[in-house]
C-alpha positions in Angstrom: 0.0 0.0 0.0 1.2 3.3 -1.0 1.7 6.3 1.4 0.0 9.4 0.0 -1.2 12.8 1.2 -4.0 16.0 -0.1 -5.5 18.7 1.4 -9.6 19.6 1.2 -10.4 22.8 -1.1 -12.9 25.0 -1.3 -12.9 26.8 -4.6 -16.2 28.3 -4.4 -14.4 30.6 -1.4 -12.4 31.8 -3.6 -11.7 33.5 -6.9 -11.6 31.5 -10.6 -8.4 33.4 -11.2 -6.4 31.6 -8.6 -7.5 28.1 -9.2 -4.8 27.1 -11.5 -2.3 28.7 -9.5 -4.0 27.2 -6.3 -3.4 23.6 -8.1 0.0 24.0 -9.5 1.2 24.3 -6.1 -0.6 21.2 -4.4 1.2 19.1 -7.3 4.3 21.2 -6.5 3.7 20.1 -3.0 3.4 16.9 -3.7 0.1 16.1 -3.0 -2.1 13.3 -4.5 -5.8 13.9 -3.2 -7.7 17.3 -3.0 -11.1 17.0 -1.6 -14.4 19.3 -2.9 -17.9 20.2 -2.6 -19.4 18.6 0.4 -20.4 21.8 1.5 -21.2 23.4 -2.0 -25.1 22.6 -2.3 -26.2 26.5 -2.5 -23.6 26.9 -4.5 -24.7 24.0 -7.1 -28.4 24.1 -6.8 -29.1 28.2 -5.9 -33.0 27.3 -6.6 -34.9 24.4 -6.3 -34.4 22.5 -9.3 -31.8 25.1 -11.4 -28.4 23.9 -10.8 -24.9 25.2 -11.6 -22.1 22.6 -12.0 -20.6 24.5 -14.7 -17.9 25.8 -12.0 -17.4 22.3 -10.4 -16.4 21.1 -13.5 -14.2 23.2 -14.8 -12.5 22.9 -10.9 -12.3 19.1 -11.1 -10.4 19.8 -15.2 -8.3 22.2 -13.1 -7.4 20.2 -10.2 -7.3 16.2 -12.7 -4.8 18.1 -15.4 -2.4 19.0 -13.1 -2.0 15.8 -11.9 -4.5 15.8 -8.8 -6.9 13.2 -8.0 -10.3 14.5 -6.5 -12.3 13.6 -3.8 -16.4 14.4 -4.5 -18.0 15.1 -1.4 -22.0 14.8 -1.4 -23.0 18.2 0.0 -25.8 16.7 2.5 -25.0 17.9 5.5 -25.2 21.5 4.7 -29.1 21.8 2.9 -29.5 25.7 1.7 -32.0 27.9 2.7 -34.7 26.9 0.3 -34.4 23.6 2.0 -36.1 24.8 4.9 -38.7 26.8 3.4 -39.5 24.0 1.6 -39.7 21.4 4.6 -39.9 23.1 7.5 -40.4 20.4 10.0 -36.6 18.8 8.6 -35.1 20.2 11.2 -33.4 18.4 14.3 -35.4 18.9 17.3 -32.8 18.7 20.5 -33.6 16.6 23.5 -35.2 20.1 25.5 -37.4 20.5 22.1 -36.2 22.7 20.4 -35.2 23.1 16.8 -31.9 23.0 15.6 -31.7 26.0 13.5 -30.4 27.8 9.9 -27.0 29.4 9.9 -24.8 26.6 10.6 -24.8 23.0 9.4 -26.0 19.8 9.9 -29.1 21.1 10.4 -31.1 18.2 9.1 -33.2 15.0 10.6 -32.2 12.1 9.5 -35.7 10.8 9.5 -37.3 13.6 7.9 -38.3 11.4 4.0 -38.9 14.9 2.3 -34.8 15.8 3.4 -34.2 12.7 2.4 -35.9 12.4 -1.3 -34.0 15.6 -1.7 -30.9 14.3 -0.6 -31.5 11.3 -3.6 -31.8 13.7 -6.1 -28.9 16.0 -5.4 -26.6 13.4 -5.2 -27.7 11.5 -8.4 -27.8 14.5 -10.3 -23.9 14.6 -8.8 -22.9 10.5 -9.8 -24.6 10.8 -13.2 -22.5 14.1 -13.7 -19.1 12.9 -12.5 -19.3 9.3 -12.4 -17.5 8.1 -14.9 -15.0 11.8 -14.7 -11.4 10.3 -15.3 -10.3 12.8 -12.4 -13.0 12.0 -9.7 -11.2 8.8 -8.0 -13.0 8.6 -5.0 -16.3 9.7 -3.0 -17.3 11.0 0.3 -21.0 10.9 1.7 -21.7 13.5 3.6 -19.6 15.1 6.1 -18.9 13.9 9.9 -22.1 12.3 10.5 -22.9 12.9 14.6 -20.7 15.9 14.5 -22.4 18.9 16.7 -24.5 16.2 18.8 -26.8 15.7 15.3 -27.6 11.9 15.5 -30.3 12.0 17.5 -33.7 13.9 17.2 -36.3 14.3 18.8 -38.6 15.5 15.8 -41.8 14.6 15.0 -40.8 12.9 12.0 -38.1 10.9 14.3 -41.5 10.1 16.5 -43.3 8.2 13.4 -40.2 6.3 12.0 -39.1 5.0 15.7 -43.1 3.5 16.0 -42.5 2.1 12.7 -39.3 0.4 13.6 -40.4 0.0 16.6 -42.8 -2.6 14.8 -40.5 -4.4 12.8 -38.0 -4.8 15.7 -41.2 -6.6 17.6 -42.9 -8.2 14.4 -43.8 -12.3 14.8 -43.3 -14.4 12.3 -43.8 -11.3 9.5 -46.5 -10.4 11.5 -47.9 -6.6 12.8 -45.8 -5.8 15.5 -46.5 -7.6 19.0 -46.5 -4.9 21.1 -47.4 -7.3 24.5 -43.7 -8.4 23.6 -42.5 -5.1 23.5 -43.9 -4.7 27.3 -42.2 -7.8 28.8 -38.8 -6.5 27.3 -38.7 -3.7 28.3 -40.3 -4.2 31.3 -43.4 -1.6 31.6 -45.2 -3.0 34.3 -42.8 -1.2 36.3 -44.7 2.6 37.1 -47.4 1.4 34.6 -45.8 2.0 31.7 -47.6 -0.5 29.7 -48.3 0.6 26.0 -52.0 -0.3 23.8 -50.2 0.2 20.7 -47.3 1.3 18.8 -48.8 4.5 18.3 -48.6 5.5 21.6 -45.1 5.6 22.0 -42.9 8.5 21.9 -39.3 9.9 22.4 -37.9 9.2 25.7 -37.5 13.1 26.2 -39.0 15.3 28.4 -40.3 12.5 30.8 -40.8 13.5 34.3 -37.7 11.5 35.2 -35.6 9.3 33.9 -37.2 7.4 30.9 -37.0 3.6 30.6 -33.3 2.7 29.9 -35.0 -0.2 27.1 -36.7 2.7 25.7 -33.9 4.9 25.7 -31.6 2.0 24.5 -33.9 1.1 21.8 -34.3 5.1 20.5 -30.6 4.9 20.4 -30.5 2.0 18.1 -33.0 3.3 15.9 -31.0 6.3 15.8 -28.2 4.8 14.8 -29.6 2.4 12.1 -31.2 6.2 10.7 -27.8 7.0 10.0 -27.0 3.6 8.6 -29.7 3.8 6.0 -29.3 7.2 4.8 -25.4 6.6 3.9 -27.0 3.7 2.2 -29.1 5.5 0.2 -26.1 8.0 -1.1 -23.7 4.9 -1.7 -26.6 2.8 -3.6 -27.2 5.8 -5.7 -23.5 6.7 -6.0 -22.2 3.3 -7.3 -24.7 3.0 -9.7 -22.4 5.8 -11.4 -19.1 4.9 -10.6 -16.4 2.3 -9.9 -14.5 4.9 -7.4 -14.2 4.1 -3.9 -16.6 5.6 -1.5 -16.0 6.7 2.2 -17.1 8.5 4.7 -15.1 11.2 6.8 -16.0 10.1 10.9 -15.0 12.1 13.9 -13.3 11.4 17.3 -14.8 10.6 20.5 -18.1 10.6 18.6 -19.8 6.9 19.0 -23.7 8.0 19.1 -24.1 6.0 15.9 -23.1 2.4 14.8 -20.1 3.0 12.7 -19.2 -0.9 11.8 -22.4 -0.2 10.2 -21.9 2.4 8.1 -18.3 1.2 6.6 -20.4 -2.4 5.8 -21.4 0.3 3.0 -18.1 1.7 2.5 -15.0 0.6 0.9 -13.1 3.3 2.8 -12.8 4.3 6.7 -12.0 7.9 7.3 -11.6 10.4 10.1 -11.0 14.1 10.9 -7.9 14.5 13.0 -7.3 16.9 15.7 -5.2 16.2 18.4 -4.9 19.5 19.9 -8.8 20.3 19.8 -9.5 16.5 21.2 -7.1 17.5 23.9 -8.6 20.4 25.5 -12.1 18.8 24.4 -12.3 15.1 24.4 -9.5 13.3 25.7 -10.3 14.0 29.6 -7.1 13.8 31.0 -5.8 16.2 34.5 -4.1 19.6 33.8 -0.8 18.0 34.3 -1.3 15.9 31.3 -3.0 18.4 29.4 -0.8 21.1 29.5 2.9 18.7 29.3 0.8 17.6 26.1 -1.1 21.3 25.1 1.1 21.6 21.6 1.3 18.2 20.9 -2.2 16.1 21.2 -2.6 12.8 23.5 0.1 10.4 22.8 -2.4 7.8 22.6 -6.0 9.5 21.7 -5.1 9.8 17.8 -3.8 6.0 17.4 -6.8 4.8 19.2 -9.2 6.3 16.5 -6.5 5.2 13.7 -6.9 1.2 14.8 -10.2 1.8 15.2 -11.0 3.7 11.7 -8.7 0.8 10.0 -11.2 -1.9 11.5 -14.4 0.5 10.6 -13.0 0.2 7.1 -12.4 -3.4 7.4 -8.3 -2.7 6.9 -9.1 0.4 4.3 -8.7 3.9 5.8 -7.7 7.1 5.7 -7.1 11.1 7.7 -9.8 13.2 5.9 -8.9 15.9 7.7 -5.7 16.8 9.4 -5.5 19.4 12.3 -2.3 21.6 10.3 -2.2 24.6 12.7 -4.7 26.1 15.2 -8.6 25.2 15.0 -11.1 27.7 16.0 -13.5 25.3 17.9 -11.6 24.0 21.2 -11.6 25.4 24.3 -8.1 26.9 24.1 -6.4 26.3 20.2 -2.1 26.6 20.6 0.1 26.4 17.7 1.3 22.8 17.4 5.2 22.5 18.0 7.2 22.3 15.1 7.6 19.0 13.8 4.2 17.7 15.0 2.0 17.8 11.5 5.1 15.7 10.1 5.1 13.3 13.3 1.2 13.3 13.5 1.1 11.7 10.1 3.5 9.5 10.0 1.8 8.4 13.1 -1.3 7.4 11.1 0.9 5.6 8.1 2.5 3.8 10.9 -1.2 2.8 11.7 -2.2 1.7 7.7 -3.2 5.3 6.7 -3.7 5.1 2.8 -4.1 8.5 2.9 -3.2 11.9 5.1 -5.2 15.0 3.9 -4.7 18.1 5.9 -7.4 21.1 6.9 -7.5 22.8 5.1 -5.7 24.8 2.0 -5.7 28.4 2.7 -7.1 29.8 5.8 -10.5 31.5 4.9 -11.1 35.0 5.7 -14.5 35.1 6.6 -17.4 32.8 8.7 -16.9 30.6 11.5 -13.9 28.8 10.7 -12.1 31.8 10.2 -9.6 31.4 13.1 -8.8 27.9 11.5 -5.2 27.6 10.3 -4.4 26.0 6.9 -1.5 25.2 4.5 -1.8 29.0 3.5 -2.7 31.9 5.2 -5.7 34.1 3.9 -3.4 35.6 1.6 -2.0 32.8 0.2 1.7 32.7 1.8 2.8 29.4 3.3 1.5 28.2 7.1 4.3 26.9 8.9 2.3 23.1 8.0 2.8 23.7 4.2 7.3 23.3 4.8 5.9 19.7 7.1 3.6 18.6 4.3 6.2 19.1 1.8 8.9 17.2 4.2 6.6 14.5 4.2 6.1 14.4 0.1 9.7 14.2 -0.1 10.0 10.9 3.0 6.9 8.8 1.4 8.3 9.5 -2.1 10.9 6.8 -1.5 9.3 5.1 1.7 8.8 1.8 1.0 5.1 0.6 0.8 3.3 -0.2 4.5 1.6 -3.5 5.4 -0.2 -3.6 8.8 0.4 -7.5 10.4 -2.2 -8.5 12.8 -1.5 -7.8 16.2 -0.8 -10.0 18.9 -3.4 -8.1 21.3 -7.2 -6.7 20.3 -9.8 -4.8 22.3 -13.5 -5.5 21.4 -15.0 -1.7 20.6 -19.1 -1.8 20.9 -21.0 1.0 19.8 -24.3 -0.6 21.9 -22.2 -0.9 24.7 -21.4 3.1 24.7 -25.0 3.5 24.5 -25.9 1.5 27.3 -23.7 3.4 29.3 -24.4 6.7 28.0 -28.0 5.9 29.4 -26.8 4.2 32.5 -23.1 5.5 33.3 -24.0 4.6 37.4 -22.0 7.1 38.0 -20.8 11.0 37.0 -18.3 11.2 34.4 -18.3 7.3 33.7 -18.2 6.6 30.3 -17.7 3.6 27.9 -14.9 5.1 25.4 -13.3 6.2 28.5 -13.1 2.4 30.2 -11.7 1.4 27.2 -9.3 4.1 26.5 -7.9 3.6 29.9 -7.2 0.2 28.8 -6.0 1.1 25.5 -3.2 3.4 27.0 -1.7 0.8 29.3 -1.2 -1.8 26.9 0.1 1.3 24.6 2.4 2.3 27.4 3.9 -1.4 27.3 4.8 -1.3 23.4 2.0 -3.3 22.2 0.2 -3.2 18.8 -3.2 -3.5 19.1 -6.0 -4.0 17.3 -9.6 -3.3 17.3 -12.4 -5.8 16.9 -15.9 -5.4 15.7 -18.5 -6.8 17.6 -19.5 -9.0 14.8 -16.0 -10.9 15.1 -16.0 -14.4 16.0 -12.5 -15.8 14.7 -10.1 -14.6 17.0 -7.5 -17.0 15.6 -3.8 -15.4 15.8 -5.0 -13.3 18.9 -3.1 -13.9 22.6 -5.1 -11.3 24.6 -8.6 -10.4 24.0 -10.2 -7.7 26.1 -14.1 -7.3 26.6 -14.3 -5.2 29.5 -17.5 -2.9 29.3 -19.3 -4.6 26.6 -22.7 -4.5 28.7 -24.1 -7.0 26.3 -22.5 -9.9 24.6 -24.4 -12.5 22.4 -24.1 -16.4 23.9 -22.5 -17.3 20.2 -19.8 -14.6 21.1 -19.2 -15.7 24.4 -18.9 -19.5 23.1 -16.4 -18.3 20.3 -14.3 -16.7 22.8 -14.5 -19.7 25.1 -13.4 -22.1 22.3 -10.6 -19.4 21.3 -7.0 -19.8 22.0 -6.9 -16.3 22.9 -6.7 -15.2 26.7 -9.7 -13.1 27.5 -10.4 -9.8 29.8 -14.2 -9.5 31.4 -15.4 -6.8 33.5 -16.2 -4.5 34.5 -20.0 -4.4 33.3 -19.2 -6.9 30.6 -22.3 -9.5 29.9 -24.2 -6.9 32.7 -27.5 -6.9 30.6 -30.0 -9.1 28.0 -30.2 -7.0 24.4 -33.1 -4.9 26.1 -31.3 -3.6 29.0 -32.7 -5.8 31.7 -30.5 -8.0 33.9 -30.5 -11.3 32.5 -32.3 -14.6 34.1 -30.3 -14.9 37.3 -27.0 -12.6 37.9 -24.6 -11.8 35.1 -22.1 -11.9 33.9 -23.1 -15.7 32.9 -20.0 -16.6 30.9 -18.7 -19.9 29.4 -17.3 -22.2 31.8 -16.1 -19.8 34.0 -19.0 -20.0 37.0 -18.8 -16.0 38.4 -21.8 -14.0 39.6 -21.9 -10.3 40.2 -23.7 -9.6 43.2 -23.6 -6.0 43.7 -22.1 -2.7 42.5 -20.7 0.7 43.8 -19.9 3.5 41.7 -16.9 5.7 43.6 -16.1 9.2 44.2 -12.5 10.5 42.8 -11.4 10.7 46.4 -12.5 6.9 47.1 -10.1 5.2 45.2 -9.1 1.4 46.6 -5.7 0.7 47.0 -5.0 -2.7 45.4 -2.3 -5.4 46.9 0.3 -4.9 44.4 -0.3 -1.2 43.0 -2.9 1.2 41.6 -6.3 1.3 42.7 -9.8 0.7 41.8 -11.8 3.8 41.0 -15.0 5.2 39.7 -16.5 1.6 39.7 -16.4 -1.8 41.6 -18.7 -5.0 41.4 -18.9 -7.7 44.5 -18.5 -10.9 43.0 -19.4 -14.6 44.2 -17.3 -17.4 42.6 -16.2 -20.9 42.6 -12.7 -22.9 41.1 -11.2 -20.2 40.2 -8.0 -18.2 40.9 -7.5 -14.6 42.7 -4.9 -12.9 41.2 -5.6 -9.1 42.8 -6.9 -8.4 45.7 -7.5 -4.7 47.2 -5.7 -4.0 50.5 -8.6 -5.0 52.7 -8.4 -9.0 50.8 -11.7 -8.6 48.5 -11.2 -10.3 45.3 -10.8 -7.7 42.3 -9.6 -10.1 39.3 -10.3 -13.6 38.9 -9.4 -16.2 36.7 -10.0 -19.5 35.4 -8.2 -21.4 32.8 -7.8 -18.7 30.7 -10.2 -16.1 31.5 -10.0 -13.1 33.9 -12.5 -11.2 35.5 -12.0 -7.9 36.2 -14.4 -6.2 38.9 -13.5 -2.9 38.7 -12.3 0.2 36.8 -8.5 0.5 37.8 -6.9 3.4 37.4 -3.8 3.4 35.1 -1.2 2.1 37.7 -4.1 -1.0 38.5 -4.5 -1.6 34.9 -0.8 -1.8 33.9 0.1 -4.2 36.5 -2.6 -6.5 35.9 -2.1 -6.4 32.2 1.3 -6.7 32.5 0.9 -9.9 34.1 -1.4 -11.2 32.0 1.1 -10.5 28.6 4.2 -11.9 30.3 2.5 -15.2 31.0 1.6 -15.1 27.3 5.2 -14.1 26.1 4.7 -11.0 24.9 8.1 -8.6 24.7 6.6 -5.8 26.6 8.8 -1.9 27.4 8.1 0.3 30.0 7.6 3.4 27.9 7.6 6.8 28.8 4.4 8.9 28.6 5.2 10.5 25.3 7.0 7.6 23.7 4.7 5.0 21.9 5.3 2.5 19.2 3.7 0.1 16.3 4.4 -2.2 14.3 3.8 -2.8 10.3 5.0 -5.8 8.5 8.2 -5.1 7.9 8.5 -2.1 10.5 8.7 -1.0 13.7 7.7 2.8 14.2 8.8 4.8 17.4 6.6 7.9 17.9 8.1 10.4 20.3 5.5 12.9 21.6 8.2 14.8 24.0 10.1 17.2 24.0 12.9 15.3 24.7 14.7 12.3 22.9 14.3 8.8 24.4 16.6 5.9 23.5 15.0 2.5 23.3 16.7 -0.2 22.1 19.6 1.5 21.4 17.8 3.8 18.8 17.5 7.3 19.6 13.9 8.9 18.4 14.2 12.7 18.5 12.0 14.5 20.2 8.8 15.7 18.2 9.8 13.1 15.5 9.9 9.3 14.7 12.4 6.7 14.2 11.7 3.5 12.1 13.9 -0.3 12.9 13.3 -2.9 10.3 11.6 -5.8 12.0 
C-alpha cells in the first residue's frame, strides 16, 4: 500500500483566477488527493431544481490536469436555505425540544423522508455528472455524521419512523408488531408504563424522570440504524455511477451512531484528526497531562481512533482531515510545536493510513472557521504546515510501501455498549470510550500493537489477549467463540451486565462460558475513594462484588476482597482500575503469554507494520529505546 497525502479545497471561497495557481502548487507540493464540494449545495443548486455545475467542472479539469486526483463530497449535511422553506419540520429537534436551527450546518433530521428524497436527487444528479469523470477517483457521503451532537432527534418525524421500527423490531413471524412483547422487554409493568399500541409511544424526552433505559436503548438503536440507512441511500445511488471508492469522513470521540455499520457500505474508513482540539475537548485527562501535552495532542487518543477507523473500514482507511495549525473550535487552540503535523502523520501511516489530507488549503477569511489555520494563510503565503507537508512528500516518495500485520493483542469496541452506558453510566463522568481508552493506553504504554475488533468478530484466531471489559451485552454465540478461542480473555467490568433490552438477564450476570462467576452488587466511587490494590494502583470510579467458585485470585485490594479472577484462561475484572491498577494486571497477563513488553515513557509509543517498527516520540525530549535514539517531536523506524 502506498503512502500518500492532499489537502480539502474549497474553490467556491475563492476567486476563478487563482485556481490554477492554487493547483500547480498542491502538485508542486506533492500532493495526490484534494477533496471538494461537500459543503457546496447552495452553490450548485441556488433554486430548487436550477443547478450550476458549470464551476465544479471546470474545478475538477483544473485540479485532474495538473495531476491531482479528486475527492467528491455529497453536500448533504449543509441543505441551503430553500431547503427549509421547503420542509420546514426537517429540522433536528434537540432533547429540550427545540429546533436546531439555519445558519450553521447539519441542520437536518435524519428521519425527515422529504430531506431525504431531496438528498437522492442531489446526489444522483452529482454521480450521473461525474461518475465516470477520469479525475473524480474517489467519494465521500456527507460530512462527519454525529458531528455537533446531530444523530439523534427528537422531531416529529423521528417520533413516526421510531413507532414504525419499533414494529418491525417486535414483528412475529412477518407479522404486525406484537407490542405485549415489547412490554415484557422492556419491562413496563414497572410505574405502569404498559403501551396499547405502537402509536402511543414517543421519544424518551421530556419525561418526568428518567425514561426507561429499554426505551432509551432502543431510541438509540433506531437512531443509529437512521444513519446507517441514509449513507445507504447516497452509496446505492453513488455506485450506480461509478467504480471509485466511497468513504465517509467520521469524527473522534463521537460513537452516538453504529459505525461498523456504516463502513459495511463503504470501501473506505476515514476520520477528521485533531489532536490539539480533542485535547482540550475530548481526551479527559488532569491539567498535568493536558498542559505537558497542550502543543502536541494525547500520545495515545489519535492512534486509538486510527486502529479503530482501520477496523471500521475493514483494513481500508484514511485522515480526511488533518489538524495543520490552530482550530477555532476548542476550548483553548495553541500552535502545534514544530515537527508535530510531520510526526502526527507519519503516526497514522505507521497505523495503515492510505491517505493523510490536511485542513484545510488556505485559511478562509470570513465565517466561522475563520480562526482555522491552513497550509496557507488568507493571503496565500505558506503556514508553517505547508514546509511539514512538503517534508513528508519528499519521505513517502521513497518510503517503502506499508503492510499492517495483525496484532498480537485486540480490544472489542461496541457501539451498543457506549450507548448503554451513556443511558446508564451509574456514576458521573463514567463513560464507555473512557473504560476502554484507559485500557487502551496501558497496553500502549507497554509497546503493544493493538487491534480493534468489531463486535460481529467471531474468529479470533492469531490473537493472545482479547479484552471485553465494558461490553454490557455480549451475544451467547460470542461468548462461546471466545470460550473455544486460544486467545486469553479480559471480562469486567459491566461486561455481559444486561440481555439486548437492558434488563439483567435470568439470574446474575455476567453468565460466561465455563467460568462460574456472579456479580452480586455494585458501587460507583467518588474521585477521592479510590481502593488501594495489593500490588499497585487502585480501583476507581466503579467496583462490582462478585461470588465465585474454582477459580484463581490474582488481585486483591488491601482489605483481601477479590478484584480479578481467573480461570483457565479467563480473567474477570471487577473494577475500573486506574492506570497504575490496569498496567500491572495487564502486564501480568502479557508476560505469561510471552509478549516482549517496554516500560515506555508517557510521550513515547510505538507500532508495528509488516516489515517495521515505528517509534513515535511525543516529547520534547529524545528517548533511546533499544539503542535507537527517536528525537524529540519526531519518529524513528527499525526494520523488524
Amino acid at each position: 500500500m502506498k503512502r500518500t497525502i492532499g489537502t480539502c479545497y474549497y474553490p467556491e471561497h475563492w476567486p476563478r483566477e487563482i485556481w490554477e495557481q492554487d493547483a500547480e502548487r498542491m502538485a508542486d507540493l506533492g500532493l495526490t488527493w484534494v477533496r471538494i464540494g461537500e459543503f457546496a449545495w447552495s452553490r450548485l443548486e441556488p433554486q430548487p431544481g436550477q443547478y450550476d455545475f458549470d464551476w465544479l467542472d471546470d474545478a475538477i479539469r483544473i485540479l485532474g490536469t495538473a495531476g491531482l486526483k479528486v475527492v467528491l463530497g455529497t453536500p448533504t449535511a449543509t441543505p441551503p436555505r430553500w431547503m427549509i422553506d421547503r420542509y420546514p419540520d426537517m429540522l433536528a429537534v434537540d432533547k429540550e425540544g427545540r429546533p436546531r436551527k439555519f445558519g450553521s450546518r447539519r441542520h437536518y433530521c435524519f428521519s425527515h423522508e422529504g430531506y431525504k428524497s431531496e438528498c437522492a436527487r442531489i446526489v444522483r444528479e452529482l454521480a450521473n455528472r461525474y461518475g465516470n469523470n477520469p479525475y473524480v477517483a474517489a467519494w465521500q457521503t456527507d460530512n462527519e455524521y454525529g458531528c455537533h451532537d446531530t444523530t439523534v432527534s427528537y422531531s416529529a418525524a423521528a417520533r413516526r419512523s421510531f413507532q414504525l421500527w419499533l414494529r418491525k423490531q417486535f414483528s412475529n413471524n412477518g407479522n404486525a408488531g406484537d407490542i405485549a412483547a415489547l412490554n415484557a422487554a422492556w419491562g413496563n409493568v414497572f410505574w405502569s408504563m404498559d403501551y396499547d399500541d405502537f402509536d402511543q409511544i414517543d421519544l424518551p424526552n421530556l419525561t418526568v424522570t428518567e425514561p426507561n433505559p429499554a426505551h432509551s436503548l432502543a431510541f438509540r438503536r433506531f437512531s443509529s440504524d437512521q444513519v446507517v440507512a441514509f449513507n445507504k441511500l447516497q452509496v446505492d445511488i453513488i455506485r450506480s455511477f461509478s467504480d471509485a471508492p466511497i468513504a465517509h469522513n467520521y469524527m473522534g470521540g463521537v460513537t452516538d451512531f453504529d459505525h461498523f455499520k456504516v463502513g459495511q457500505d463503504l470501501e473506505i474508513s476515514s476520520w477528521d484528526s485533531y489532536p490539539l482540539g480533542f485535547l482540550e475537548d475530548r481526551v479527559g485527562q488532569d491539567d498535568s497531562h493536558v498542559t505537558h501535552f497542550a502543543r502536541q495532542g494525547d500520545p495515545d487518543y489519535q492512534a486509538f481512533h486510527h486502529d479503530l477507523y482501520r477496523a471500521v473500514g475493514r483494513g481500508r482507511w484514511w485522515v480526511m482531515e488533518q489538524q495543520p495549525g490552530p482550530v477555532n473550535w476548542a476550548p483553548f487552540n495553541p500552535v502545534p510545536l514544530p515537527g508535530m503535523v510531520r510526526l502526527w502523520t507519519w503516526e497514522a501511516f505507521a497505523h495503515g493510513a492510505e491517505a493523510v489530507c490536511y485542513f484545510r488549503w488556505r485559511q478562509a477569511p470570513m465565517a466561522q472557521e475563520q480562526m482555522h489555520a491552513g497550509l496557507l494563510r488568507p493571503d496565500s503565503v505558506e503556514a508553517p504546515a505547508f514546509a511539514e507537508a512538503r517534508h513528508v512528500a519528499q519521505e513517502i516518495a521513497s518510503a517503502p510501501d506499508v503492510s499492517i500485520k495483525q496484532a498480537p493483542v485486540a480490544i472489542m469496541f461496541d457501539y451498543n455498549a457506549d450507548f448503554a452506558w451513556n443511558i446508564q453510566p451509574h456514576g458521573r463522568g463514567l463513560t464507555y470510550l473512557s473504560l476502554i481508552f484507559d485500557i487502551y493506553r496501558a497496553l500502549r504504554q507497554m509497546g503493544l500493537s493493538i487491534d480493534i475488533l468489531s463486535p460481529e468478530t467471531r474468529d479470533f484466531d492469531g490473537y493472545k489477549l482479547v479484552v471485553m471489559s465494558g461490553m454490557m451485552h455480549v451475544p451467547e454465540d460470542l461468548k462461546q467463540a471466545l470460550s473455544q478461542s486460544d486467545a486469553r480473555v479480559i471480562w469486567g467490568p459491566r461486561s455481559a451486565a444486561r440481555d439486548t433490552h437492558m434488563s439483567l438477564p435470568d439470574g446474575l450476570p455476567p453468565q460466561l462460558v465455563d467460568f462460574d462467576i456472579k456479580i452480586t452488587s455494585v458501587e460507583s466511587l467518588r474521585p477521592s475513594l479510590g481502593i488501594e490494590l495489593e500490588h499497585g494502583g487502585k480501583c476507581c470510579h466503579y467496583r462490582e462484588d462478585i461470588e465465585i467458585n474454582d477459580a484463581e485470585t490474582l488481585e486483591t485490594t488491601k482489605d483481601g476482597t477479590r478484584i480479578v479472577v481467573a480461570r483457565g484462561k479467563q480473567v474477570y475484572v471487577a473494577g475500573w482500575l486506574d492506570q497504575d491498577g490496569w498496567m500491572q494486571i495487564l502486564r501480568k497477563q502479557c508476560q505469561n503469554l510471552g509478549l516482549d513488553l517496554y516500560d515506555l515513557p508517557s510521550g513515547l509509543r510505538c507500532r508495528d507494520t509488516l516489515t517495521e517498527r515505528f517509534w513515535i516520540n511525543y516529547d520534547t525530549l529524545d528517548h533511546t529505546i533499544d539503542g535507537l535514539t527517536v528525537p524529540a517531536l519526531s519518529y524513528s523506524v527499525q526494520p523488524i
